[in-house]
N, CA and C atoms as an extended XYZ file, in Angstrom:
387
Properties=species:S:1:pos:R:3:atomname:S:1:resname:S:1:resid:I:1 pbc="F F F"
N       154.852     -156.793        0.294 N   UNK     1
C       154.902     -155.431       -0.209 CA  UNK     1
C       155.680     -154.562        0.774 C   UNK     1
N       156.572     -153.758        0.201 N   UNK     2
C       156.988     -152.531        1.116 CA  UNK     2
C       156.343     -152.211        2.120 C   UNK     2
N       156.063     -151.828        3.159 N   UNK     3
C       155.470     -151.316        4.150 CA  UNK     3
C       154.522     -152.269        5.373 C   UNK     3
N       154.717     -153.132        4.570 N   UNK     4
C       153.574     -154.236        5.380 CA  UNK     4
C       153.956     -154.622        6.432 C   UNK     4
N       152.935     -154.811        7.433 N   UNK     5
C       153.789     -155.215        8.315 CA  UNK     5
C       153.519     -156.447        9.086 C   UNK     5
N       154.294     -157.464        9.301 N   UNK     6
C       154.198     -159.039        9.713 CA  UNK     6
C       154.174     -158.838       11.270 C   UNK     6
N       152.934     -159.512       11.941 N   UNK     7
C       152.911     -159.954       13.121 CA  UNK     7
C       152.724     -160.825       13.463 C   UNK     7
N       154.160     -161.575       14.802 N   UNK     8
C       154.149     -162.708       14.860 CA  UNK     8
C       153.873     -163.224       16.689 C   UNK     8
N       152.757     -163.651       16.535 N   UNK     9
C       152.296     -164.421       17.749 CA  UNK     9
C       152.371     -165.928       17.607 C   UNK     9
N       153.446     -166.476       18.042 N   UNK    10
C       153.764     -167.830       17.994 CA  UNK    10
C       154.045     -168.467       19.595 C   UNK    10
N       153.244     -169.618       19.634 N   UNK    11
C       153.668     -170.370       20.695 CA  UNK    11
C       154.495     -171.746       20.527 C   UNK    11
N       154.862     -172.444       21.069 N   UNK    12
C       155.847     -173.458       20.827 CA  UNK    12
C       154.508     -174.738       20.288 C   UNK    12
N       154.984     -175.441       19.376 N   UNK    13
C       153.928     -176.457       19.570 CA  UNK    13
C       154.699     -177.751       19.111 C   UNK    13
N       153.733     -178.955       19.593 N   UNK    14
C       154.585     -180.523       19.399 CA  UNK    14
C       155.220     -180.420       18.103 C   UNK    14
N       155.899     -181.465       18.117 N   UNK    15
C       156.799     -182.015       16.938 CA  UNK    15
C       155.653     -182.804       16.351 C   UNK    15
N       155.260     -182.433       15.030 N   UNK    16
C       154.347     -184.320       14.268 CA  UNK    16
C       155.054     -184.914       12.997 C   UNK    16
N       154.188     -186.246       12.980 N   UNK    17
C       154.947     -186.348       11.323 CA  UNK    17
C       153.980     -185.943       10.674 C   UNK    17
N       155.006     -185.261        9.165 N   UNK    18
C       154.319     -184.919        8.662 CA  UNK    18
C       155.050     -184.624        7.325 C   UNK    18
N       154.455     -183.917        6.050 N   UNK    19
C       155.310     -183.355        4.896 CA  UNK    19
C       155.730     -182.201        5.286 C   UNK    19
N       156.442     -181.721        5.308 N   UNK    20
C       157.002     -180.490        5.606 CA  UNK    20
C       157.532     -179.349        4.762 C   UNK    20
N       157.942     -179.989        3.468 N   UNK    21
C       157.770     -179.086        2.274 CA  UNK    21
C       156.380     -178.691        1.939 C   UNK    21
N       155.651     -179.419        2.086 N   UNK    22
C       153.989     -178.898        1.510 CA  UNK    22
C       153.395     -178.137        2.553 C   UNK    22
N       153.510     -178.011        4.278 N   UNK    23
C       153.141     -177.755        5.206 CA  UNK    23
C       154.097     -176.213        4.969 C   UNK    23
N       155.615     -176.068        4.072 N   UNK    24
C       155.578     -174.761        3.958 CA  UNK    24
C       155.227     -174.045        2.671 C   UNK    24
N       154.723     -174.705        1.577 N   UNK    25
C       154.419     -174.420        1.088 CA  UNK    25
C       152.912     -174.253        0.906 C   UNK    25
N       152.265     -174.650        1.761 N   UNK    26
C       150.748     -173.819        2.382 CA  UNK    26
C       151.389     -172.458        3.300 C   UNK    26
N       152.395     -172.316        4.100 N   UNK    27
C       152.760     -171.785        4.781 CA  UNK    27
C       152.676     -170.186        3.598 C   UNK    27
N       153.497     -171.006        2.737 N   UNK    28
C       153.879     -169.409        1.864 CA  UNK    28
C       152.684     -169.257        1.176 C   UNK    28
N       151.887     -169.761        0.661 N   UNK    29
C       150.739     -169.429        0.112 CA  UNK    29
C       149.814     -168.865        0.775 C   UNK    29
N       149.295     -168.630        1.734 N   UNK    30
C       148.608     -168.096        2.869 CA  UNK    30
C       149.098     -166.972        3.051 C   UNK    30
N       150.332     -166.790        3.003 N   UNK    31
C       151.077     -165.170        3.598 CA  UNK    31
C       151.223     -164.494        2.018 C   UNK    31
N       151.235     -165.391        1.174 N   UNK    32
C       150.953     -164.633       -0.032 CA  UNK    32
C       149.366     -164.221       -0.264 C   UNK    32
N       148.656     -164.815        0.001 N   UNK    33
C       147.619     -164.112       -0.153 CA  UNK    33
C       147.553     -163.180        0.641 C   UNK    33
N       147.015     -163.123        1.665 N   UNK    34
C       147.374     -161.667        2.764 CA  UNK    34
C       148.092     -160.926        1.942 C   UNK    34
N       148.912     -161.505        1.183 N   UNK    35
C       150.251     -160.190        1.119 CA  UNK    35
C       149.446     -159.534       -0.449 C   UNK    35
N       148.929     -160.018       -0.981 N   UNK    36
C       147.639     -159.246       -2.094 CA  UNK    36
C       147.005     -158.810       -1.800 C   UNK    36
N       146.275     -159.067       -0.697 N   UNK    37
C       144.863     -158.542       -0.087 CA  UNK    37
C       144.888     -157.393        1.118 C   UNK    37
N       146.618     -157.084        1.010 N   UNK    38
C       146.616     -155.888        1.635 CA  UNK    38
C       147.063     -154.977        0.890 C   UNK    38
N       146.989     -153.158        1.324 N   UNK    39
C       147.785     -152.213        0.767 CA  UNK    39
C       148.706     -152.434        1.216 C   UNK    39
N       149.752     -151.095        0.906 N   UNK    40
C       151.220     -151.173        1.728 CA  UNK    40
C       151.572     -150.602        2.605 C   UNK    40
N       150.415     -150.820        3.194 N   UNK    41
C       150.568     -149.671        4.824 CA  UNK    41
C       149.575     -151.293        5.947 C   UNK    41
N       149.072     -152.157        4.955 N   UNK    42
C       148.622     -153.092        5.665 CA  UNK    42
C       149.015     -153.882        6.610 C   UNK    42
N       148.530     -154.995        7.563 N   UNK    43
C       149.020     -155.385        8.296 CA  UNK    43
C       148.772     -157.541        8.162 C   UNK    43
N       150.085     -158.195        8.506 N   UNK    44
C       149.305     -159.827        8.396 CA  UNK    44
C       149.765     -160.099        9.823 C   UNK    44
N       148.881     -160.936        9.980 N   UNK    45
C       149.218     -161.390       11.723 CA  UNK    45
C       148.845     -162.985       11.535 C   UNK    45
N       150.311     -163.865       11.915 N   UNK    46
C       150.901     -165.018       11.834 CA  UNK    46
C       150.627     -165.031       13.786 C   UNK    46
N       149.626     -166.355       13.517 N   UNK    47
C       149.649     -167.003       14.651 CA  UNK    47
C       149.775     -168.581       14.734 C   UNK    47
N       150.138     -169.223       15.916 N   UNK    48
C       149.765     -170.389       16.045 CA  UNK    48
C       149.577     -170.538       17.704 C   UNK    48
N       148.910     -171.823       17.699 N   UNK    49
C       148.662     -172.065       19.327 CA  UNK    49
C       147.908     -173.685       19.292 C   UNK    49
N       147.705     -173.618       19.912 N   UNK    50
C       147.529     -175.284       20.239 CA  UNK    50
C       146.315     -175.780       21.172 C   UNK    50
N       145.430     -176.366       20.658 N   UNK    51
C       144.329     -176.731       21.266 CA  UNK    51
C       144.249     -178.360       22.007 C   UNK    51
N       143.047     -178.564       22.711 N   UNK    52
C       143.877     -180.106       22.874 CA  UNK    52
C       143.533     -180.834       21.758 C   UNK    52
N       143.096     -180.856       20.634 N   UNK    53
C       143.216     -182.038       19.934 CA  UNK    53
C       144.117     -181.402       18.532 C   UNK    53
N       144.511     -180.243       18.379 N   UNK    54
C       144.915     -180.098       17.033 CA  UNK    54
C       146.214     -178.667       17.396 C   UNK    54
N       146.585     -178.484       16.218 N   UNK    55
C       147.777     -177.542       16.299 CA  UNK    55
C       147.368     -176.785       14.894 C   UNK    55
N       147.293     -175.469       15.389 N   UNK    56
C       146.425     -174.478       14.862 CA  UNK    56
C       147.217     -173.435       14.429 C   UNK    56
N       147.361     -173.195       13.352 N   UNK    57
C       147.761     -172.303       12.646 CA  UNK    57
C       146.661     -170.615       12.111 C   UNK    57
N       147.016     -169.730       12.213 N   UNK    58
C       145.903     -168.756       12.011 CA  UNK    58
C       147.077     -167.328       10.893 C   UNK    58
N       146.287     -167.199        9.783 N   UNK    59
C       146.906     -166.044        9.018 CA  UNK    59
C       145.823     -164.998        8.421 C   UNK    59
N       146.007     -163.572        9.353 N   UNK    60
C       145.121     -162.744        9.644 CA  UNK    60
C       145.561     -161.630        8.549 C   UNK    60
N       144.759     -160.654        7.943 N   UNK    61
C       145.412     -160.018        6.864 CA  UNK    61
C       144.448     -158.900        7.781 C   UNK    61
N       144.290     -157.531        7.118 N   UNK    62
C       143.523     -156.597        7.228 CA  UNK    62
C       143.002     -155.614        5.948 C   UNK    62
N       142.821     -156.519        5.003 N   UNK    63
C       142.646     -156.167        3.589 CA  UNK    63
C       141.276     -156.222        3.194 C   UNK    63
N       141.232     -156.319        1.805 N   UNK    64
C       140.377     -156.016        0.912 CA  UNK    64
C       139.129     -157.073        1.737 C   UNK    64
N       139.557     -158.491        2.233 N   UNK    65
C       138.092     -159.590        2.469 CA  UNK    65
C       137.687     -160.046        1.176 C   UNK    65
N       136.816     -160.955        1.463 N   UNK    66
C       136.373     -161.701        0.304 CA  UNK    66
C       135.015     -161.342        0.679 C   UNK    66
N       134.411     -161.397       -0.548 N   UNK    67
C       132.873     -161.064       -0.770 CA  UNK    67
C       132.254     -162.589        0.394 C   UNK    67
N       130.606     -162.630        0.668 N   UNK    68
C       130.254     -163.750        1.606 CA  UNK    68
C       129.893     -164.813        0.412 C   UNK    68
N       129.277     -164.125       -0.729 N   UNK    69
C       129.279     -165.041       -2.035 CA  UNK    69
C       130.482     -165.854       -2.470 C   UNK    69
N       131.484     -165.337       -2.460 N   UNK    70
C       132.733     -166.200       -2.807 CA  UNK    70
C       133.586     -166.839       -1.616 C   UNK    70
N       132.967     -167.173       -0.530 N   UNK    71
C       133.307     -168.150        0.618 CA  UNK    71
C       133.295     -169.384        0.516 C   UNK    71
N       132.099     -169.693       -0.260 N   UNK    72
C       132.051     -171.101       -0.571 CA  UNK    72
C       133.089     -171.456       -1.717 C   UNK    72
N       133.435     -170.963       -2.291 N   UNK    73
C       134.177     -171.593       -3.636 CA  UNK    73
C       135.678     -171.466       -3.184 C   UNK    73
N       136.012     -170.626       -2.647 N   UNK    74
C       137.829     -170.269       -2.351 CA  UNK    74
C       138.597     -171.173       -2.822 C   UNK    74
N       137.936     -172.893       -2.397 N   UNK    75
C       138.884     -173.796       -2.055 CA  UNK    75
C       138.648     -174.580       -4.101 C   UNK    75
N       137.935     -173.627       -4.634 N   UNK    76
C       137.445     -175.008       -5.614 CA  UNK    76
C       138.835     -174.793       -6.531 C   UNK    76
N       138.915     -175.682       -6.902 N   UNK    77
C       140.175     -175.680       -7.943 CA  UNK    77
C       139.626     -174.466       -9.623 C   UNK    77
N       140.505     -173.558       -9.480 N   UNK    78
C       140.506     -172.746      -10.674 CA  UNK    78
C       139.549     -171.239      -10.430 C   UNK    78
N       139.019     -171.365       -9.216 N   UNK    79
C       138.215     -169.973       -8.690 CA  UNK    79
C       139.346     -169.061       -8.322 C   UNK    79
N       139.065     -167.705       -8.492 N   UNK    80
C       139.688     -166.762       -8.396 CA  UNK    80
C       138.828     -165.090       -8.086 C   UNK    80
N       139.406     -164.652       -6.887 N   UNK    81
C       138.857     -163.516       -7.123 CA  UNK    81
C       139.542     -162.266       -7.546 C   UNK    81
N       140.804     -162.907       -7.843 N   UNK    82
C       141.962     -161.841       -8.102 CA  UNK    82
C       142.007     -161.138       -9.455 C   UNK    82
N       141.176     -161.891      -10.397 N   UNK    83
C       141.193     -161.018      -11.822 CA  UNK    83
C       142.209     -161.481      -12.512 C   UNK    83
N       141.651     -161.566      -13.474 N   UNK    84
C       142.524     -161.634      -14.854 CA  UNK    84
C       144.064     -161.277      -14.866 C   UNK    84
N       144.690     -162.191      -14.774 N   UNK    85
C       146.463     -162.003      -14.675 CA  UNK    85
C       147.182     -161.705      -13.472 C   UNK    85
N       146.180     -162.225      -12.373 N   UNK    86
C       146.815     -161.939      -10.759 CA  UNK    86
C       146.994     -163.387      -10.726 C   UNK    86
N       145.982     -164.414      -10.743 N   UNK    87
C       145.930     -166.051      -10.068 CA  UNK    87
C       145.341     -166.884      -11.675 C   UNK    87
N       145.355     -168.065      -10.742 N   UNK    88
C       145.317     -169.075      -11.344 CA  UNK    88
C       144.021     -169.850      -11.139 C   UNK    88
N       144.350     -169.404       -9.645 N   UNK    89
C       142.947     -170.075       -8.763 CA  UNK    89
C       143.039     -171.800       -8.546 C   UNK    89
N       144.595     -171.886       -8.442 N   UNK    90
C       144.794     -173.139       -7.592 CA  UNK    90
C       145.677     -172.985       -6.110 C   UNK    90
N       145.827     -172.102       -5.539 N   UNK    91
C       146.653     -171.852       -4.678 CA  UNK    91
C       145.420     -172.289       -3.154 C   UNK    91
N       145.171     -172.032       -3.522 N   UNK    92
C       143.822     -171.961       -2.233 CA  UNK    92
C       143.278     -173.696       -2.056 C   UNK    92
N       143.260     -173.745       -3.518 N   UNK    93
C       142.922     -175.165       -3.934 CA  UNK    93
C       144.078     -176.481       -3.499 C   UNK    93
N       145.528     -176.038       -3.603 N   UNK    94
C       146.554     -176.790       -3.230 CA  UNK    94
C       146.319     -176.938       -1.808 C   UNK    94
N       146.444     -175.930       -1.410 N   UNK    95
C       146.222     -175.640        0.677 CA  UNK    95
C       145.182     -176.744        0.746 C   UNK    95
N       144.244     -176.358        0.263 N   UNK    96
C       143.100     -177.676        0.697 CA  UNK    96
C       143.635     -179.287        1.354 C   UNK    96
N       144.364     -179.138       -0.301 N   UNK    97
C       144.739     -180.990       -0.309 CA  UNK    97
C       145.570     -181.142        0.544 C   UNK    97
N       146.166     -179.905        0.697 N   UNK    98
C       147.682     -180.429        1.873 CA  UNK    98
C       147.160     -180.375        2.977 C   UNK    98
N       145.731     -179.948        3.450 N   UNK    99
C       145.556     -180.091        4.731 CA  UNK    99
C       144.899     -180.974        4.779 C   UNK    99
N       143.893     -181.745        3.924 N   UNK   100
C       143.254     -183.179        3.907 CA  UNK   100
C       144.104     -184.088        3.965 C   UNK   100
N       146.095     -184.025        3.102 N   UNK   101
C       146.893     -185.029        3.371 CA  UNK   101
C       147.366     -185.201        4.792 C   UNK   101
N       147.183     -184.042        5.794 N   UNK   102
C       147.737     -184.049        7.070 CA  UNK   102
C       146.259     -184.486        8.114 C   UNK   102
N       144.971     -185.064        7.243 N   UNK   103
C       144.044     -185.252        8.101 CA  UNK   103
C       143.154     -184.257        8.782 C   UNK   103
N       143.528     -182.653        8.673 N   UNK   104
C       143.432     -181.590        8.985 CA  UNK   104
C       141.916     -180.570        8.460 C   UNK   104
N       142.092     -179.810        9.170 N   UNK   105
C       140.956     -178.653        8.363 CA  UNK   105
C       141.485     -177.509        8.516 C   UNK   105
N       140.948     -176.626        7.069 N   UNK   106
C       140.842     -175.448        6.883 CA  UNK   106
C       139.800     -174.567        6.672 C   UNK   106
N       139.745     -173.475        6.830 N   UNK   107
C       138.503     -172.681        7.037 CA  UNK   107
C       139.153     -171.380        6.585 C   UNK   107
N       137.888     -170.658        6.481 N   UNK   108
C       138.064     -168.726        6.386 CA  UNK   108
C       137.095     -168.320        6.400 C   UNK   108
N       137.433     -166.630        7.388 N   UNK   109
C       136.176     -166.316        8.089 CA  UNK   109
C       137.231     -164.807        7.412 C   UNK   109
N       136.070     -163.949        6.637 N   UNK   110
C       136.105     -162.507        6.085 CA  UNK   110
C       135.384     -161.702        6.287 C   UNK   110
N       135.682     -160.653        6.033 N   UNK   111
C       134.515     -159.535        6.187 CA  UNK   111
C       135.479     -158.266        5.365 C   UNK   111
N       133.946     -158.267        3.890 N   UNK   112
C       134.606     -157.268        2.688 CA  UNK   112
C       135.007     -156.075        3.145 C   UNK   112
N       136.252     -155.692        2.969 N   UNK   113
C       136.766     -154.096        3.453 CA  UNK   113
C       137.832     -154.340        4.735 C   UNK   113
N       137.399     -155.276        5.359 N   UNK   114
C       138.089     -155.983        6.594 CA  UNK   114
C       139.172     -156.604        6.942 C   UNK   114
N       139.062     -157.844        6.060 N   UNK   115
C       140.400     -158.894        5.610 CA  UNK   115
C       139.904     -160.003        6.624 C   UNK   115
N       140.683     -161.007        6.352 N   UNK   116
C       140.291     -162.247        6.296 CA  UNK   116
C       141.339     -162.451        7.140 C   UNK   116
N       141.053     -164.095        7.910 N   UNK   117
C       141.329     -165.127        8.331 CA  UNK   117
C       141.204     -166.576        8.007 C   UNK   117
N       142.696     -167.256        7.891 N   UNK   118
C       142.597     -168.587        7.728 CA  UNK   118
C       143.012     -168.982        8.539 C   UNK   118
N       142.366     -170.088        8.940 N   UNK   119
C       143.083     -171.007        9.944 CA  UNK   119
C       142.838     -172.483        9.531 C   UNK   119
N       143.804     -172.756        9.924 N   UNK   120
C       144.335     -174.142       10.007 CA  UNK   120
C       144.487     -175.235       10.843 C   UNK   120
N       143.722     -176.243       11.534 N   UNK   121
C       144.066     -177.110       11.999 CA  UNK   121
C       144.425     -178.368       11.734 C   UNK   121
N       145.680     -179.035       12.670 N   UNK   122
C       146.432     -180.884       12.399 CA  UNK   122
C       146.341     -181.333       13.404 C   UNK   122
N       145.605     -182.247       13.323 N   UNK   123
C       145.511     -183.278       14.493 CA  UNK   123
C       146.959     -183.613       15.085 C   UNK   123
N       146.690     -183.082       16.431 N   UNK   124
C       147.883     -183.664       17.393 CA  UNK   124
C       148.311     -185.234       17.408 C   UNK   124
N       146.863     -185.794       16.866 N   UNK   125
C       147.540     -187.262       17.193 CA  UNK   125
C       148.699     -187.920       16.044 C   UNK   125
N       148.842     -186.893       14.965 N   UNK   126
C       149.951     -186.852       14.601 CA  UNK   126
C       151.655     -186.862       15.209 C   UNK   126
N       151.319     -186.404       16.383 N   UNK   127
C       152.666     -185.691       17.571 CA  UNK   127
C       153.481     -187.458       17.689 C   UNK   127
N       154.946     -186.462       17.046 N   UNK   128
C       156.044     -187.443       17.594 CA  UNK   128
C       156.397     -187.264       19.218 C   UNK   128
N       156.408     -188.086       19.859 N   UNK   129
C       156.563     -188.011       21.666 CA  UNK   129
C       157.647     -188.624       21.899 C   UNK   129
């Protein structure tokens, strides 16, 4: 949206194998959500950093949040909290699989009025050396 504004805290991290079309296409799905779940004066904050066993991705919004009732479902295929003619309620659901195909986990931690966080971790032992 107009006004939004992208913050980027990035550190360098290993090379792995991996899919890399689907790894950006979780990429864009994640910053698309943020990018709903804010106004246009909102803010998303793109991080990554690196732990020792995984390579961690984090996409911070400062929006609307998700209710604590609809935490559990995010990931189910066809849930939606966007309403009638916003989603589909597989986008959240795709991210899933692409991070179970990379061996990985995903999570989200909200707070309604607040905005949300996803993060993402891939096992390093993926890392080309």
């Amino acid at each position: 949206k107009p006004g939004v504004k992208i913050i980027r805290n990035y550190v360098e991290v290993p090379k792995i194998i991996c899919y890399p079309a689907k790894l950006s296409q979780l990429c864009l799905q994640l910053i698309g959500n943020a990018n709903k779940a804010v106004d246009e004066n909102g803010e998303i904050t793109i991080i990554t950093s690196v732990s020792k066993d995984s390579i961690i991705l984090q996409v911070r919004d400062n929006g609307v949040g998700i209710p604590s009732d609809h935490l559990n479902k995010v990931f189910d295929p066809g849930f939606t909290a966007w309403g009638v003619g916003v989603g589909v309620g597989l986008g959240l659901a795709i991210c899933y699989s692409i991070v179970e195909e990379h061996n990985g986990d995903i999570s989200i931690a909200s707070i309604p009025g607040a905005g949300s966080t996803v993060t993402v971790k891939i096992p390093k032992r993926l890392s080309v050396y």
